[in-house]
N, C-alpha and C positions, 0 to 999 in steps of 0.2 A: 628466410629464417634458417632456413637449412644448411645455405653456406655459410651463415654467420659462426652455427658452428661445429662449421669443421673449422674455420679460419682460425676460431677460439682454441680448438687444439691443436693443431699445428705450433700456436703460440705456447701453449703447454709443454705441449713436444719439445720444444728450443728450448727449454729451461733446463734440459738434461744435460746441457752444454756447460750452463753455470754450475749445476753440481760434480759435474767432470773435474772442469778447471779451480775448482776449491780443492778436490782432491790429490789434482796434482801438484797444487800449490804443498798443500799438508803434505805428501811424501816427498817431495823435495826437501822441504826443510828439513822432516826428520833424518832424509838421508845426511843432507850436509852435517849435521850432528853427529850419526852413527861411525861416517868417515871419521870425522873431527876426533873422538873417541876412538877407533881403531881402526887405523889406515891400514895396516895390515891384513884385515877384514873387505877391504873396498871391493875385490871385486866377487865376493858371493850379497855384498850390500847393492852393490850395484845391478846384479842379475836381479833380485828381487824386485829392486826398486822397475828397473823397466818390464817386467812381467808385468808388476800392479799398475804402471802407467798403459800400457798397453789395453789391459779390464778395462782402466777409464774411460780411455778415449774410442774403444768398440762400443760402451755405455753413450757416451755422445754424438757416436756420428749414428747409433740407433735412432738416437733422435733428433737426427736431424736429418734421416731419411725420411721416418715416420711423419714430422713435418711438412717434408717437400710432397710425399703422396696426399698426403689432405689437403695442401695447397692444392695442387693438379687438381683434384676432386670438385674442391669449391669451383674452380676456375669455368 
């Protein structure tokens, strides 16, 4: 019962990946917009933009450490 759930968070855990890649998804496009609107702007829209992808995706491989350790655990 006990591995069941850690197995159940682990699953949890991996879900931080789909809310990452939504939000990457989301800053992309606003960037391609913000360009599209003032190219002359691109590259402080650009720095921004991979700062907040960067947050995301330390966000997801959080959890997708956190994942692999309660895998281990259950194991």
């Amino acid at each position: 019962m006990e591995n069941l759930l850690f197995l159940i968070g682990a699953g949890i855990a991996v879900l931080a990946g789909v809310g990452a890649g939504i939000g990457i998804g989301i800053a992309t496009s606003g960037t391609a917009q913000a360009i599209s609107r003032q190219p002359e702007a691109s590259g402080k829209i650009m720095t921004a933009f991979f700062l907040g992808i960067a947050l995301a995706e330390a966000t997801a491989i959080y959890g997708f450490v956190i994942a692999i350790l309660l895998f281990t655990k259950a194991a």
